[in-house]
C-alpha positions in Angstrom: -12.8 11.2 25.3 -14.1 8.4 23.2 -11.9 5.5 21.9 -12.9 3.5 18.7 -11.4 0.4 17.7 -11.0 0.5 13.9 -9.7 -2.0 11.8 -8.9 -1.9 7.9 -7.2 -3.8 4.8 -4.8 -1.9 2.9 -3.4 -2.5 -0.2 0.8 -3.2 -0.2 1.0 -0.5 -2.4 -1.0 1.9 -0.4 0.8 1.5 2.8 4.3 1.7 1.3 2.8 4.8 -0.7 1.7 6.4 2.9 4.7 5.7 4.2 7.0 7.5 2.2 4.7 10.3 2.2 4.6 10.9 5.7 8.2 10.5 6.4 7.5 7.4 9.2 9.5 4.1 9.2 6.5 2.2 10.8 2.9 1.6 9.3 1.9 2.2 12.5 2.6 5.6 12.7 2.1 6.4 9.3 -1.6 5.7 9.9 -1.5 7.6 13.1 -0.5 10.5 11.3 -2.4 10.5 8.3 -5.5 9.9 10.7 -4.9 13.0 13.2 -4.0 15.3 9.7 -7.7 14.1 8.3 -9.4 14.8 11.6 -7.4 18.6 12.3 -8.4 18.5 8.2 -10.0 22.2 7.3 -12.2 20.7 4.6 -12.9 18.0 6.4 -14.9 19.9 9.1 -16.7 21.9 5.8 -17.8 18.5 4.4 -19.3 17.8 7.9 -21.0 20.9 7.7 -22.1 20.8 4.2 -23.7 17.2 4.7 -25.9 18.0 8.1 -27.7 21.0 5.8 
């Protein structure tokens, strides 16, 4: 397993936004969760797909 060290700047309104929306109490795992949901992401792995053709 690979780890990556990635950091970001989000707006206020974004985080509070991602918050609510996944039902955490800290950005922390807000971000956690909306990470691991892009990466199991169905359309996510298409995209992949669709760009190496």
């Amino acid at each position: 397993m690979k780890f990556v060290h990635v950091q970001s700047v989000l707006p206020q309104e974004d985080v509070i936004a991602l918050k609510e929306k996944s039902g955490e109490s800290s950005i922390k795992e807000a971000i956690s969760k909306a990470v691991y949901h892009y990466l199991k992401c169905d359309k996510t792995n298409e995209t992949e797909e669709l760009s190496k053709r």
